[in-house]
C-alpha positions, 0 to 999 in steps of 0.5 A, spaced: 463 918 014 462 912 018 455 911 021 454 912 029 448 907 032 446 911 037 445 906 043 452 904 045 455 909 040 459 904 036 460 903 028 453 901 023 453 894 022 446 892 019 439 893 021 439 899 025 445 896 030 453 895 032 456 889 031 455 886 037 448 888 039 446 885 032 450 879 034 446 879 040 439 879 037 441 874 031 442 868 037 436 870 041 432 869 034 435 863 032 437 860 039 431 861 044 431 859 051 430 851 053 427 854 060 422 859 063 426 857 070 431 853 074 425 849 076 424 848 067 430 846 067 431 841 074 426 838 072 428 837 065 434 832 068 429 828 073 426 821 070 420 819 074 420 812 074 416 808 080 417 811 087 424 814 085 425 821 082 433 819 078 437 825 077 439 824 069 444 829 069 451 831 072 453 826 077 458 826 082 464 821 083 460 819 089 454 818 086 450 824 087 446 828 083 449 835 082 445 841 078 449 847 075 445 852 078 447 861 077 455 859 076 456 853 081 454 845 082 449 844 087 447 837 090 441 836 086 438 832 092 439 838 096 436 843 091 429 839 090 429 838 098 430 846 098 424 848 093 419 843 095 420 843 103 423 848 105 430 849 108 434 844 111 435 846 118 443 848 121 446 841 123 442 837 120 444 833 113 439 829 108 438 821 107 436 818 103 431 813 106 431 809 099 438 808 099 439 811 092 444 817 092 441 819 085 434 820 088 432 827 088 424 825 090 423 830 096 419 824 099 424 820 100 430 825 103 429 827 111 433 831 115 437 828 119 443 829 124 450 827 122 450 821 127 443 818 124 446 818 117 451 814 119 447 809 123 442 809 117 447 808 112 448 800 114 455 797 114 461 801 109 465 796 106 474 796 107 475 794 099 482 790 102 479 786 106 472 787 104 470 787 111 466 793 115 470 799 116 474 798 122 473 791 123 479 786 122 479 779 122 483 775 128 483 768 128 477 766 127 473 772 130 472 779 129 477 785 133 473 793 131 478 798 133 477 806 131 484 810 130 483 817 132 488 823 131 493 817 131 492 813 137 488 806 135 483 804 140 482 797 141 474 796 141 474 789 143 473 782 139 466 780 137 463 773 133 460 777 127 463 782 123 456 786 124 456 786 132 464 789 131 462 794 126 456 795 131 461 797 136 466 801 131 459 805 129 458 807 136 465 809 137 465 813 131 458 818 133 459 819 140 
C-alpha cells in the first residue's frame, strides 16, 4: 500500500513529504536568497566610484543599464530615479547630467522634456562622413538639411559644422 501525504495528496517520498515538495525544501536549505529586496539586489549591481553610481550589471546595446525586475528588463537608471525621487512625471524623459548612459546616481539624472534632451545631448556624429547629423559638406562650407515624411528640407549654408547642426537641432524639436 502506497503512503499518501497529506498536503497535496501525492505519493511518500522522504521526510513526511512528496517528491516535489521534498525537492522543494532541499533547494531552499542549500540555495538560500542572495536579497531580502529588489532594492538588495539593484544595489548589488551598482559600483560607487567617485561622483558616478555605474551600473555593473545588463547593459543595453545603447549603453544603458537594464535591471530584470518581476520577469521584465527595466532601464536601470529609471528604476533608481523611481525609488529615490519619486515618479517621472508623463512627457518628460531623464538626462543624464553627467553624459555617462550607465550612470544610475539619482542626483545626476533630471526630468526633462524630449526637446531639452536633444538639445543637452550635444552634437550626434553621421558615422560616414563623421560630421553631425544632418550636416553635409559642400565645398568648402557646411549645408543642414532635415528630411522629414520624404520631403528633404534645405536649412541653409553655415561656416561651421556646429552653426549647421544648430540649425538642423532647431529643425528637429520644433
Amino acid at each position: 500500500m502506497k503512503k499518501i501525504v497529506t498536503c497535496c495528496n501525492r505519493e511518500y517520498f522522504a521526510k513526511g513529504l512528496c517528491k516535489r515538495h521534498y525537492a522543494k525544501e532541499h533547494y531552499r536549505k542549500y540555495h538560500p536568497k542572495k536579497f531580502e529586496s529588489d532594492s538588495d539586489r539593484f544595489f548589488h549591481y551598482v559600483s560607487k566610484t567617485g561622483d558616478c553610481w555605474l551600473w555593473t550589471g545588463g547593459i543595453s546595446h545603447k549603453g544603458y543599464g537594464l535591471f530584470r525586475l518581476r520577469g521584465t528588463h527595466v532601464a536601470a537608471h529609471r528604476y533608481s530615479y523611481e525609488k529615490t525621487v519619486g515618479e517621472i512625471p508623463k512627457g518628460l524623459q531623464l538626462d543624464h547630467l553627467c553624459r555617462v548612459r550607465h550612470c544610475v546616481n539619482p542626483s545626476h539624472l533630471e526630468a526633462v522634456t524630449a526637446r531639452e534632451n536633444v538639445i543637452r545631448g550635444g552634437i550626434v556624429k553621421n558615422k560616414a562622413s563623421k560630421l553631425p547629423l544632418g550636416v553635409a559638406k559642400n565645398h568648402d562650407r557646411y549645408m543642414a538639411n532635415k528630411c522629414i515624411n520624404g520631403v528633404v528640407y534645405y536649412l541653409g549654408t553655415f561656416d561651421t559644422p556646429t552653426e549647421a547642426h544648430i540649425a538642423y537641432l532647431e529643425k528637429v524639436v520644433s
